[in-house]
C-alpha positions, 0 to 999 in steps of 0.5 A, a space after each residue: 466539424 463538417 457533418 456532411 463529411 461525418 454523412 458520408 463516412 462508411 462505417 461498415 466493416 471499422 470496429 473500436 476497441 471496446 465491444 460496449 461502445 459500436 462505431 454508431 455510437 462513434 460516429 452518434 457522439 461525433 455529432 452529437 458534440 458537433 451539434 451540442 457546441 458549447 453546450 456539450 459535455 464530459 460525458 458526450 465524449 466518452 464513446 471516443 475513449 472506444 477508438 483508443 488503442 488498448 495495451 497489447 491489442 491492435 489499433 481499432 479500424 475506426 480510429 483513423 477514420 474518425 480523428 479527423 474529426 476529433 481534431 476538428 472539434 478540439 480546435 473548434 472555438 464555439 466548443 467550451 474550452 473544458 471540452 476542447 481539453 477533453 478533445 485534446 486529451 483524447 487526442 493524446 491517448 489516440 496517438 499509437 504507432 500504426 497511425 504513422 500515416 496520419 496527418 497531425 499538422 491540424 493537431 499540432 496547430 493547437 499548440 498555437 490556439 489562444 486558450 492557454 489551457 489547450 496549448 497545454 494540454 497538446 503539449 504531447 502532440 508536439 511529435 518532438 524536441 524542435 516544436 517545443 522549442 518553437 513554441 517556446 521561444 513565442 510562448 508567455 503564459 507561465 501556465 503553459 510554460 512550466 509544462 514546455 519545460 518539463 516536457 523538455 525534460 523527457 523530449 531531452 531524455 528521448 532525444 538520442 531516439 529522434 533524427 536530427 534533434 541533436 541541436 535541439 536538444 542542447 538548446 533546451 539543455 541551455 534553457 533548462 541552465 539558464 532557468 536553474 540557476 535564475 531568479 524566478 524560485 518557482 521556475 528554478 524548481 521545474 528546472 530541476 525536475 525537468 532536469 532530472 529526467 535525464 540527469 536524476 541526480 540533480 535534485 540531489 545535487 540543488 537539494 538545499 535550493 530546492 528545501 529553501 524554496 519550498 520553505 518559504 511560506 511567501 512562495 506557496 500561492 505561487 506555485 498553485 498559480 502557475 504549475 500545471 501539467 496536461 492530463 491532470 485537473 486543476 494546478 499542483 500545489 507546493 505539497 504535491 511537488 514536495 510529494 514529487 520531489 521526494 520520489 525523484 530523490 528516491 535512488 539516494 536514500 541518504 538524500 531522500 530522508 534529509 530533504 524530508 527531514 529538513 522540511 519538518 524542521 524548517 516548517 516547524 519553525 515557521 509554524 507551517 502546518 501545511 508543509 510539515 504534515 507532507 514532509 511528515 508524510 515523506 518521512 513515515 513513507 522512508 520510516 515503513 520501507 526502511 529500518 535505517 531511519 528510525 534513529 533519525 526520526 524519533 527525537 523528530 516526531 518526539 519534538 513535534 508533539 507539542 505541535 499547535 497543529 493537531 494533525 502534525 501531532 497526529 503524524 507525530 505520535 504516530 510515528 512514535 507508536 509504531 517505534 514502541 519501546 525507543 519512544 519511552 522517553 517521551 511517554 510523559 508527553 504521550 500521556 499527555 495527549 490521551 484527550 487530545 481529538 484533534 484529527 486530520 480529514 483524511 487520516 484515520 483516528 485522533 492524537 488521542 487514540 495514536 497516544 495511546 497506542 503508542 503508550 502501549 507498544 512503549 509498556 506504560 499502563 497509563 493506557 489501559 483504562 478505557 483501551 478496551 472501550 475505545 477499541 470496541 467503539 473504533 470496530 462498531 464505528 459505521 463508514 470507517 475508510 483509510 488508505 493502508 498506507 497511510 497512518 491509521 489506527 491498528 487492528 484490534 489484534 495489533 493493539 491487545 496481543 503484545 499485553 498479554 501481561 496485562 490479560 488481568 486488567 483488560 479482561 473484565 471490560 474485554 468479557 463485559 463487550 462481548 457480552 454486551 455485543 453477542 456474536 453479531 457485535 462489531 468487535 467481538 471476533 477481533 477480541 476472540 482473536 485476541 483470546 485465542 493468541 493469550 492462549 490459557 489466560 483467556 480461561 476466565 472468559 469461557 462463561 462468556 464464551 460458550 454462547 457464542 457457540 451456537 452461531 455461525 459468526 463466531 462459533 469457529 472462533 471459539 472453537 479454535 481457543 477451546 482448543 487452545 485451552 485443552 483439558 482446562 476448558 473441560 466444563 465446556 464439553 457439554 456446549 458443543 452439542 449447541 455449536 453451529 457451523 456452516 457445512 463444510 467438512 474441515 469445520 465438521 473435523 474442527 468440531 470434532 478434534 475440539 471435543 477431543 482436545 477437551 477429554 484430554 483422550 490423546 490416543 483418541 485424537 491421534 486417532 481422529 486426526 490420523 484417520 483425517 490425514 489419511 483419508 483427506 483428498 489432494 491436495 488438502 492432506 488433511 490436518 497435517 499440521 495437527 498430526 505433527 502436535 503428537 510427536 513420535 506417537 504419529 510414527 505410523 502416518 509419517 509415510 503419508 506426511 512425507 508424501 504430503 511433503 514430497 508432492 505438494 506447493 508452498 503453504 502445505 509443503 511447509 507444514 508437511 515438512 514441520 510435522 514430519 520433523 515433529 515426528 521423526 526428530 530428524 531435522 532433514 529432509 525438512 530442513 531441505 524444505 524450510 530452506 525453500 522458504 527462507 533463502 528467497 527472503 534473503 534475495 529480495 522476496 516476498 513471502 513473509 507469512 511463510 517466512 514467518 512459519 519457516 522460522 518458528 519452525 527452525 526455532 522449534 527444530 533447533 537446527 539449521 543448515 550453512 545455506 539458512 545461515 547465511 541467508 539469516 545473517 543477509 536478512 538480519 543486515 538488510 535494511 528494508 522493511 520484511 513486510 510488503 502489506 503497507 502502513 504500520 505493518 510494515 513496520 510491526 510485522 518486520 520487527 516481529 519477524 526480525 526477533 524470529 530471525 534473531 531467536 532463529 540464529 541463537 538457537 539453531 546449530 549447523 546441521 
């Protein structure tokens, strides 16, 4: 790169697209690599990322200016060949159509350069399906020749798009078919998923050449060696292309589960570890998006827990967990397991705890010794991370609520942590929420809990299952003169409405909550939902419940409508109201948590509309997931809210 070009650059009056990075710290960083040759860093070309043009904004003024010289320092050979691949990349990224003008011959003359890491990184600035052929008809490097044929793929894709590549495009499409069908397994592969750019079907169709390749554990080496793909580090291994694979087969469900399937059952044979846990991890992927697969997965995950690999049996118990009581029958082999540490680096928990849990969804007591104490040491455990989407250990919530039957057995280590925790303990809120769910069996526990009053960390919690338990928890009155809360008017009101939840004293309540409706600001309305617990008795604030309804949005709306039902004993113009949050869910919504309240509503009313019916029965038949929050929940929460949708359609009429 010529400095005395860089010299007699005027910068004044360009910009970049970054308001940290100047056009002086552009043209700095231009000379700084320039000068630093084989000695500069990553990190010398960060202020050139400043020239890229940013979505939605204009190409910066400095950008043409300065690739001149970009490209100058990429083709430059005393640069390190890790740094001319940055070059290169960013090279890639300045590329925007308001540089049309710009002379790309030198940057396209990289595609050519004796690094065979740079002539794949500038694959991309090949500008069309005719310089690819070229370079593939001289290229030798298998490193860089997988890349060429997936880039084929999208060139071909795009290839309507380009004037006079008509030709080209049929003899890239002649090389793809020649490579499909021939003898190098590894190049059958990029075949077909270069093909499949332009003819997504074909993986589907090669589904059984793809399985047998990617289950011969001999070729595993090979595809590490030689699959690479500009802009991302380091090679793709056999997983990674299983991982792919499976997205691409996505538009044929059917397709998409055997391919996951087949490779477990294939991996398990040969004792390929590496390759069943991915295949694993395709298959609970389809088991969180969709119900259908369930059948098929459980005798497979059931198999697979004898597995010498503890990270299969990890997945595999995992899958059996969260398909609770279908997963019965291997409950002996479940138990099994109790002990069994074993983990996987990147997932959270061990085979031991997902046996566990698995045998509590199931109904087996043989998991409640102990179950208390693991999930106190899993919520005080330092530096836990995971990815939601993946197999994790469930919420304490998740865990204790659905045994509720077992409250007898679970609460006197339950009390003993909370005790031995305080308020500030790392488990004690998610067991007040488990006892806040329990509902009046949580009354044992109320010696244990008054304490937890007196700090702020807790104390709402408490507060919420005190009232709960209403009169029952009577003796506790006296201990919400020491309760703490932070200044807020609701916890204020919460306070309060507790002590009279406690008294029993109903038309003093009613009182407090109806003052609070009525003199709540918009767009809160007060407690609401709580005016709708006195029934008839609320008549003379129906008026302002139906005004709430009428003038407000999603959650509040909602509630308002219940509570005015609760009143009046009239299903409309409630059930107007619920329908808003229940027919979207029918056409391909989202909004579960109301969807959830939605139905306890109906259930509660005991009527439904024609319109809510029939969305219920579309939902019912439906075979995706009624969750979008990622991981077991996708599974939970679905079944949860499918048995509301269930009790929803028994119980409501048409009104």
């Amino acid at each position: 790169m010529s400095l005395e070009a860089l010299d007699a650059v005027v910068w004044d009056g360009l910009a970049t697209g970054n308001p940290v990075d100047s056009v002086d710290d552009v043209s700095q960083a231009l000379r700084r690599l320039a000068l630093a040759g084989a000695e500069a860093t990553e990190e010398d070309c960060y202020p050139l990322y400043s020239l890229v043009t940013r979505e939605g904004h204009e190409t910066p003024s400095a950008t043409a200016v300065a690739l001149p010289f970009v490209v100058a320092l990429a083709a430059d050979p005393a640069m390190a060949t890790g740094i001319r691949v940055e070059i290169v990349e960013l090279l890639v990224a300045l590329q925007a159509p308001a540089l049309v003008g710009f002379d790309w011959t030198g940057a396209r003359a990289l595609l050519a350069d004796p690094e065979p890491a740079v002539r794949r990184e500038a694959l991309p600035l090949a500008g069309g399906i005719v310089r690819l052929l070229e370079r593939w008809r001289v290229e030798t490097d298998p490193t860089v020749r997988v890349p060429l044929l997936l880039a084929f793929g999208e060139a071909v894709a795009a290839a309507s798009d380009e004037a006079g590549s008509g030709g080209a495009a049929d003899e890239a499409r002649a090389v793809l078919a020649v490579l499909a069908d021939g003898d190098d397994p590894v190049f059958r592969v990029a075949a077909v998923h270069a093909w499949s750019a332009f003819d997504r079907d074909l993986p589907v169709r090669q589904l059984d050449r793809l399985i047998e390749v990617y289950s011969e554990t001999a070729l595993r080496p090979r595809f590490e060696e030689v699959w690479y793909t500009p802009a991302v580090e380091g090679p793709w291994t056999r997983e990674d292309l299983v991982r792919l694979t499976a997205w691409q087969l996505k538009h044929d469900p059917d397709a998409e589960l055997r391919f996951a399937v087949r490779l477990v059952e294939a991996a398990d044979r040969a004792d390929d570890a590496a390759l069943c846990r991915e295949s694993l991890d395709v298959a609970w992927r389809l088991l969180t998006e969709r119900r259908s697969v369930e059948a098929t997965l459980l005798p497979l995950a059931g198999g697979l827990l004898t597995s010498p690999d503890g990270a299969v049996r990890l997945r595999a118990a995992n899958i059996l967990a969260v398909l609770g009581p279908a997963a019965a029958g291997y409950a002996d082999r479940l138990a099994a397991l109790l002990d069994d540490d074993a983990a996987d680096e990147y997932l959270d928990g061990t085979v031991g705890e997902f046996a566990r849990w698995a045998l509590t969804r199931i109904g087996d007591p043989r998991a409640l010794p102990g179950l208390i104490e693991r999930l106190r040491a899993q919520e005080e455990e330092q530096g836990r991370g995971y990815c939601t989407a993946d197999p994790r250990r469930p919420d304490v919530t998740d865990v204790l609520v659905p045994l509720r039957a077992h409250a007898d057995v679970l609460l006197p280590a339950m009390r003993a942590a909370i005790r031995q925790g305080g308020a500030r303990g790392g488990a004690t809120r998610a067991f007040l929420a488990v006892l806040e769910a329990w509902g009046e069996d949580a009354l044992p526990a109320l010696p244990d809990l008054l304490p937890l009053l007196t700090d702020t960390w807790t104390s709402v919690y408490v507060l919420r299952i005190l009232r709960g338990l209403g009169p029952a928890a009577a003796s506790a009155a006296p201990a919400l003169s020491t309760c703490e809360v932070l200044d807020f008017p609701g916890n204020h009101a919460l306070v309060a409405g507790t002590a009279e939840c406690l008294s029993g004293d109903r038309a003093t309540r009613l009182r407090l909550v109806g003052d609070a409706v009525m003199t709540a600001s918009e767009p809160w309305y007060g407690p609401i939902d709580a005016l709708g617990d006195f029934g008839a008795d609320a008549a003379p604030y129906a008026a302002r419940v139906r005004f709430a309804m009428d003038n407000s949005t999603h959650g509040t709306r909602l509630i308002a409508a219940v509570a005015l039902w609760s009143i009046t004993g009239r299903a409309e113009p409630s059930l107007r109201v619920l329908e808003e949050f229940v027919l979207p869910i029918a056409d391909g919504g989202d909004g579960f948590h109301a969807f959830r309240d939605a139905l306890r509503a109906l259930i509660r009313v005991g009527e439904i509309s024609p319109a809510i019916r029939a969305a219920l029965l579309t939902v019912r038949q439906s075979d995706r997931r009624l969750c979008a929050d990622g991981g077991y929940p996708m599974i939970v929460r679905d079944r949860e809210l499918r048995a509301l949708v269930d009790r929803a359609l028994a119980g409501g009429e048409p009104s």
